[in-house]
C-alpha positions as CSV (number, residue, x, y, z in Angstrom):
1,X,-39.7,0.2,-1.7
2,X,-36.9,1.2,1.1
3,X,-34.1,-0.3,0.2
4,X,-31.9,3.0,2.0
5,X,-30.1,1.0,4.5
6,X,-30.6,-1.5,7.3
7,X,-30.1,1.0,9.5
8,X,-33.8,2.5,8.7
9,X,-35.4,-1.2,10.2
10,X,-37.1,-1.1,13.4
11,X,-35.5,-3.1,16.3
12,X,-36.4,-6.8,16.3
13,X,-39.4,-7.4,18.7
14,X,-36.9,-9.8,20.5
15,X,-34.8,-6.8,21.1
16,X,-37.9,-4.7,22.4
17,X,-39.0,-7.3,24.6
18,X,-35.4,-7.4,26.3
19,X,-35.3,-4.2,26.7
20,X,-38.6,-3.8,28.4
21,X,-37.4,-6.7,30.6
22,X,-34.3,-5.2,31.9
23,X,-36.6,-1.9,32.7
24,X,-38.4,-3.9,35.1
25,X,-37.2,-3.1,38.9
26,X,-33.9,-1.1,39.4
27,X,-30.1,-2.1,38.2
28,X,-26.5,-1.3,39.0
29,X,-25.3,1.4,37.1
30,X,-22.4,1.5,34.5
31,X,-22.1,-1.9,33.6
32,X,-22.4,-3.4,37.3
33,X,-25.5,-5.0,36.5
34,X,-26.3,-8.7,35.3
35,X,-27.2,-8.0,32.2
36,X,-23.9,-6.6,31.3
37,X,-22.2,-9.6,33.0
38,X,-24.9,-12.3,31.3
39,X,-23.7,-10.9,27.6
40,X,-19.9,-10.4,28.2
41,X,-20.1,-13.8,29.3
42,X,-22.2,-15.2,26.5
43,X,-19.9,-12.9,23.9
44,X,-17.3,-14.9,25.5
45,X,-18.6,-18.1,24.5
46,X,-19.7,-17.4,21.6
47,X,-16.2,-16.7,19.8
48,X,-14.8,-19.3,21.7
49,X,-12.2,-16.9,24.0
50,X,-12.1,-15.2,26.8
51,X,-11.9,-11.4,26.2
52,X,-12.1,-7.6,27.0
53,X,-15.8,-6.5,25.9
54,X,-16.9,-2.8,26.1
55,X,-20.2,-1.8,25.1
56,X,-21.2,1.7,23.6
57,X,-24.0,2.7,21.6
58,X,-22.7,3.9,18.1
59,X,-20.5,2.4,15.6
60,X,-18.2,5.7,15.0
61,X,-17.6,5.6,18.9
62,X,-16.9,1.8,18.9
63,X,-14.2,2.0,16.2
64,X,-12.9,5.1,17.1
65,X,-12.4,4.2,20.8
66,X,-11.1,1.0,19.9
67,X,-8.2,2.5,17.5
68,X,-7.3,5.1,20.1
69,X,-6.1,2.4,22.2
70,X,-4.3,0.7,19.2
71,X,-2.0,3.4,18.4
72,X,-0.6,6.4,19.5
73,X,-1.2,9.9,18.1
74,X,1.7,10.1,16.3
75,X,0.8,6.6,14.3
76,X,-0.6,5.4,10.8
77,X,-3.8,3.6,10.6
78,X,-3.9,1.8,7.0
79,X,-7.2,0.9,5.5
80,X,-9.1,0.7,2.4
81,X,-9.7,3.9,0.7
82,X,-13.9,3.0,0.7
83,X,-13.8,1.9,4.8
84,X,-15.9,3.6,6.9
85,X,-13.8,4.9,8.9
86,X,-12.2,6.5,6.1
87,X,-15.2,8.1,4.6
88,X,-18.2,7.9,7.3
89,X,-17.0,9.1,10.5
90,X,-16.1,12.7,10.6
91,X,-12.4,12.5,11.1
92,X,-13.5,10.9,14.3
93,X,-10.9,8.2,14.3
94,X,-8.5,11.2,14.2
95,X,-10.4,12.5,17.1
96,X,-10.3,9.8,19.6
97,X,-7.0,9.0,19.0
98,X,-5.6,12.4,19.0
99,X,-4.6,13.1,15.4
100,X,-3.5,9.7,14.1
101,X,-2.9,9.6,10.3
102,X,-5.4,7.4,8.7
103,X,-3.4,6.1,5.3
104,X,-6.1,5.1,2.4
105,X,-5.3,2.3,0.3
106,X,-7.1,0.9,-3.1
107,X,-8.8,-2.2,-3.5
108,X,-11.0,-4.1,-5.9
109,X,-14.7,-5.0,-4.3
110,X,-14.0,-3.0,-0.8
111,X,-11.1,-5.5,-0.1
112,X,-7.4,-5.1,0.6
113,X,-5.4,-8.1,-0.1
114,X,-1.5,-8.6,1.4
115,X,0.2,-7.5,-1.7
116,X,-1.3,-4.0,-1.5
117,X,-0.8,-3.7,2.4
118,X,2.9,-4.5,1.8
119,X,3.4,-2.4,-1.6
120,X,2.0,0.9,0.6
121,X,4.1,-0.1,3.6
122,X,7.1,0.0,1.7
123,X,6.4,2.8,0.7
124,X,6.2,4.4,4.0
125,X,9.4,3.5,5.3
126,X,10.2,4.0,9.0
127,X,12.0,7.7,9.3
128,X,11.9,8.8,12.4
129,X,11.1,11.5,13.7
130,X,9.9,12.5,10.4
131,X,7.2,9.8,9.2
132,X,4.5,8.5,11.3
133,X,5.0,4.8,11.9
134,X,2.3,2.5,10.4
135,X,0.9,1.0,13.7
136,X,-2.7,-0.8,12.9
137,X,-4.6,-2.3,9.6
138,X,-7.9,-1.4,9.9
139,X,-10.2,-3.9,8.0
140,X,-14.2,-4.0,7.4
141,X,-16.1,-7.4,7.4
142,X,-18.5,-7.3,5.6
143,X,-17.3,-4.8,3.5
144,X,-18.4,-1.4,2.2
145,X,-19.0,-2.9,-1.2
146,X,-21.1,-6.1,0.3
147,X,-18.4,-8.4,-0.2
148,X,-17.0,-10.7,2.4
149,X,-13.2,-11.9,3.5
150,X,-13.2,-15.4,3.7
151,X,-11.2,-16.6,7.0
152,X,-8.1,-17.6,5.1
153,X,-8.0,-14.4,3.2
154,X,-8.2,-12.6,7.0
155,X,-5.6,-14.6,7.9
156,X,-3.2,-14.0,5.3
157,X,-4.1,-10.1,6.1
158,X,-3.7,-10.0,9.6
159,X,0.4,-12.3,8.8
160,X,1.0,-9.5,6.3
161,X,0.3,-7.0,9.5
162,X,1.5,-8.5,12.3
163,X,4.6,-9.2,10.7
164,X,4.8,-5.3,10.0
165,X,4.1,-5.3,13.5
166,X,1.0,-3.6,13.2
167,X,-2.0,-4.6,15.2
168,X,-5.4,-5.4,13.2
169,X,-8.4,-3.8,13.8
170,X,-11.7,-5.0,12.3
171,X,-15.2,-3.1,11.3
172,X,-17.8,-5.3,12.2
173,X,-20.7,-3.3,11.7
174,X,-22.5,-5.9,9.5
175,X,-20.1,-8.4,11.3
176,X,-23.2,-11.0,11.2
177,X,-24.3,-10.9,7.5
178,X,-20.1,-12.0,7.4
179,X,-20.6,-15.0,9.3
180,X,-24.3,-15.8,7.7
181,X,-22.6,-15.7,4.4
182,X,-19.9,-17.5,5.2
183,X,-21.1,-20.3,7.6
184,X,-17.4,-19.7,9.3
185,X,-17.4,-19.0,12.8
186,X,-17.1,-15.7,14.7
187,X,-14.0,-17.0,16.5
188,X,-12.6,-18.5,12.7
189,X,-13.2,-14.5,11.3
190,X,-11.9,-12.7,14.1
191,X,-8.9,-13.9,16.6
192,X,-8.5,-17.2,15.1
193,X,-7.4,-15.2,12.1
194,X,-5.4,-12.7,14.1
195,X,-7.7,-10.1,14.5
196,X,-6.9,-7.7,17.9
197,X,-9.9,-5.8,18.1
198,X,-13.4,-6.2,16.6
199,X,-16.5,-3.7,16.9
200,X,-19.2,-6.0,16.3
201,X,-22.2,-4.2,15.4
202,X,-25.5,-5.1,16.5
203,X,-27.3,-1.9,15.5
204,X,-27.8,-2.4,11.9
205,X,-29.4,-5.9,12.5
206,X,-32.2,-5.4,14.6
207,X,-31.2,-3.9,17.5
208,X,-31.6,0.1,18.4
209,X,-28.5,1.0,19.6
210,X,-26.1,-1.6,20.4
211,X,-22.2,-1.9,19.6
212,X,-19.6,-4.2,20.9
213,X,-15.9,-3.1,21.2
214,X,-14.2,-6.7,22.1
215,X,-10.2,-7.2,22.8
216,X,-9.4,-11.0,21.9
217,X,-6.4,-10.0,24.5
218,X,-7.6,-8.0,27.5
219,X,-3.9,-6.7,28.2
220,X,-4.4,-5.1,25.1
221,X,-7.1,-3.4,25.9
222,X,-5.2,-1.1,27.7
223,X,-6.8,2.3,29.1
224,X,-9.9,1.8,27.0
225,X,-12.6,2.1,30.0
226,X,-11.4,5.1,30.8
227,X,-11.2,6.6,27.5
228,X,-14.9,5.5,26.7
229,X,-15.7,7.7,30.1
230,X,-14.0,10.3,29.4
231,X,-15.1,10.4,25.8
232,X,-19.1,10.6,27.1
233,X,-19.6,7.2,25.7
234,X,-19.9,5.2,29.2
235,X,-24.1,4.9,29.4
236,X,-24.9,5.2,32.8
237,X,-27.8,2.5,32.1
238,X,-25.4,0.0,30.6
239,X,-28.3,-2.8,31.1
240,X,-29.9,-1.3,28.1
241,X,-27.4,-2.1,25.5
242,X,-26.4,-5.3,27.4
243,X,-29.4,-6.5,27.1
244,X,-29.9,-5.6,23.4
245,X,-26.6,-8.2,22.7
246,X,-28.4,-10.5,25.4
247,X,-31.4,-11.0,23.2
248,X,-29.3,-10.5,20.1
249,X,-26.9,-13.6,20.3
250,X,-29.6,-16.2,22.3
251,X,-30.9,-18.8,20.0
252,X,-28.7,-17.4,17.0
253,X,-31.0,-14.4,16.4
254,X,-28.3,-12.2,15.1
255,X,-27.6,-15.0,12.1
256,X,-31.4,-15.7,11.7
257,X,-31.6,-11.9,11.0
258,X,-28.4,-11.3,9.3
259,X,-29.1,-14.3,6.8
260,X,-32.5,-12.9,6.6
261,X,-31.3,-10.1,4.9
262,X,-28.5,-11.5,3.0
263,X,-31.1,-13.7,1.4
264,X,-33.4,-10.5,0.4
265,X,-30.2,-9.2,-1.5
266,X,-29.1,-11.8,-3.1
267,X,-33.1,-12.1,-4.3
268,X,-33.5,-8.7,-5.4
269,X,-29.8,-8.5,-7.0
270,X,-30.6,-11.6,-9.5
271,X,-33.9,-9.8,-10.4
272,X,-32.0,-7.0,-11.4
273,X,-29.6,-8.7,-13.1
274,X,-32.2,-10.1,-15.4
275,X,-33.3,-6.3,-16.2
276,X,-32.1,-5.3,-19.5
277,X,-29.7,-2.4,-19.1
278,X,-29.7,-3.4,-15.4
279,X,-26.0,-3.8,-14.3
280,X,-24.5,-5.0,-10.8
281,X,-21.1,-3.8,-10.2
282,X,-19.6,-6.2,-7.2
283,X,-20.6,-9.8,-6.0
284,X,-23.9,-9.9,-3.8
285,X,-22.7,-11.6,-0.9
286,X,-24.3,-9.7,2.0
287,X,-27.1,-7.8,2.2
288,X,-25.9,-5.0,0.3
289,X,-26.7,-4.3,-4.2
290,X,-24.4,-2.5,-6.2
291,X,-26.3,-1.7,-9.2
292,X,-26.3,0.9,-12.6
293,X,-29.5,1.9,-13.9
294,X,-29.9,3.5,-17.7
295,X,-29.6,7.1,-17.6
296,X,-32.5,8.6,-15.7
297,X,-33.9,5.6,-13.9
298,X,-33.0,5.8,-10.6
299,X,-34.3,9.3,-10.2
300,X,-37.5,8.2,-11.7
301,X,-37.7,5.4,-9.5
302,X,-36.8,7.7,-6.2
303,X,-40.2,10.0,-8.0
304,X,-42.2,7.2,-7.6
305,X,-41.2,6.1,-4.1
306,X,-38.0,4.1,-4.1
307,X,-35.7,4.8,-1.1
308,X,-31.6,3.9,-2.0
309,X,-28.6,6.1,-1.9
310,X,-26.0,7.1,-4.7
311,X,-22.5,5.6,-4.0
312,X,-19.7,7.7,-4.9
313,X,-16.3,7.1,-3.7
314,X,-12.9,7.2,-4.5
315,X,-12.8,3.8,-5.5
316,X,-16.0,4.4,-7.6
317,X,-16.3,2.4,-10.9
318,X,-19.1,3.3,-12.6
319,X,-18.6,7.4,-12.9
320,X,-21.0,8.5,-10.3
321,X,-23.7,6.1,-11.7
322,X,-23.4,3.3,-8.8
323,X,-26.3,3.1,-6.5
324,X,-26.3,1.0,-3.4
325,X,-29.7,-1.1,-1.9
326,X,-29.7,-2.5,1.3
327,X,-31.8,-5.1,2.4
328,X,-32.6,-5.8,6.3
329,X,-33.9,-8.3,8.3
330,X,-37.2,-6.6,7.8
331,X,-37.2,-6.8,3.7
332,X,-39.9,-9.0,2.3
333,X,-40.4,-10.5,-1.1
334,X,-43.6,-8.2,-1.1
335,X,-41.0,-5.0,-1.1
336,X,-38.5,-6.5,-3.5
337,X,-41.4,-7.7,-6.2
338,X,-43.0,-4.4,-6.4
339,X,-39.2,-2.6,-6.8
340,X,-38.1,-5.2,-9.5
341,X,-41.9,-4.1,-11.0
342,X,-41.4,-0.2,-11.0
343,X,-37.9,-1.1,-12.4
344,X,-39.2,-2.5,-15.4
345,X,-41.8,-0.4,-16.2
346,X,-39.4,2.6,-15.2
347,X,-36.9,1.1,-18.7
348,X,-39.7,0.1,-20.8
């Protein structure tokens, strides 16, 4: 009964293979190898553009890396008060870009929407030297709270910041289960939108360790190379995350997985509906549960087994009593009969 997070699944045995392929013989190091020019190139055509890609191994260093080239230190990185990089990352996002101000904004279901974006922009007007200028829009797709941004709501997002003339960054960490759930493509939710910058996760579908930063314009990537060095984030054996995304994105794997998963949740988040007393608090659309047991449930569910997390936030609607479930490309209807099971026999 794990239902903790994706990020407890194994690597895909696709992934596993690849990587015991590229160990075979010896490799340029740093990214000179073919590997690492066989996924740029096939990252290329998969969202439809040529563009900047660096890979790095971790999620926190792929989003902060990619927003310390977006602004300077003395900027404002809006984003929605539940974002990951808000909540999950340490302050690392001040880190890597020196002390930028990271501005928290409200929104229902983990989304922001343009009326919001422009309400807290104006009121943040420009005062220099005094106020830090609002220089990026950092956005999460999926979301925190499992929902998704269709690509016309992106769209209208990224106007409302480009007009500001703020760049848009974008959280792709479960950047598949987006596109799964849509059926848009990854060129219509990213630059096609007007996203700048996407880290598109690979890590919590299947692969081990395996992160995409990717500039839809490679002037804009700027001086990231050497910040990703001089950060420690430049793997000397680059072929081994390369050929993570290799495997990942042949034959749609990543979308086979991430729909996988989606359809797990969207399983196990109707069964709970029809528990009595049972409530879900946001629209399953990825592979992600929002739920609100009875009082005393979900800690004798966790006694007998069950692995999920609390989810307490700032933009936390239930009072502490949300709970999130994550389903991954490794969930069966096995796991998610036997939880609905203990469920019911937990409430009586």
């Amino acid at each position: 009964m794990n239902f903790a997070s994706d990020n407890w699944a194994g690597a895909a045995p696709e992934i596993l293979e690849a990587i015991a392929k590229a160990n075979e013989g010896a490799a340029p190091s740093y990214g000179g190898d073919p590997f690492t020019e066989k996924a740029k190139a096939r990252i290329a055509e998969i969202f439809e553009k040529d563009c900047a890609v660096y890979f790095v191994a971790t999620g926190g260093a792929a989003n902060g890396l990619a927003l310390s080239v977006m602004t300077p230190p003395y900027g404002m990185i809006l984003c929605h008060e539940e974002s990951h990089v808000q909540m999950d990352e340490c302050a690392g996002p001040e880190f890597f870009t020196g002390g930028a101000k990271l501005l928290p904004i409200a929104g229902d279901s983990g989304k922001l929407t343009p009326h919001a974006v422009k309400k807290t922009l104006a009121g943040f007007p420009l005062r220099p030297p005094h106020g830090a200028p609002a220089t990026v829009l950092s956005l999460t797709q999926g979301t925190e709270c499992g929902t998704v941004y269709s690509a016309s709501e992106l769209k209208a997002l990224c106007d409302t910041a480009h007009e500001a003339g703020l760049s848009v960054h974008l959280d792709g960490a479960r950047f598949a289960n987006a596109v799964a759930a849509t059926g848009a493509s990854p060129a219509e939710l990213s630059w096609k939108a007007g996203v700048d910058a996407l880290c598109f996760g690979g890590t919590k579908n299947g692969c081990i360790a395996a992160e995409a930063v990717i500039f839809f314009d490679p002037a804009k990537a700027a001086d990231f190379e050497f910040r990703r060095k001089r950060a420690g984030h430049l793997w000397s054996k680059m072929r081994f995350i390369a050929a993570q995304f290799e495997a990942y994105l042949e034959n749609d794997l990543w979308l086979r997985l991430a729909s996988h998963a989606n359809e797990k949740a969207k399983i196990l988040s109707s069964g709970l509906v029809a528990i009595e007393g049972v409530e879900v608090s946001y629209a399953t659309e990825i592979n992600e549960v929002f739920v609100c047991f009875p009082d005393g449930v979900a800690e004798k569910l966790r006694e007998q087994g069950a692995t999920f997390y609390p989810w307490i936030t700032p933009g936390d609607p239930a009072n502490g009593r949300l709970q999130r479930l994550i389903c991954s490309y490794r969930t069966s209807d096995e796991d998610i009969d036997i939880f609905l099971a203990s469920v019911k026999k937990t409430i009586g």
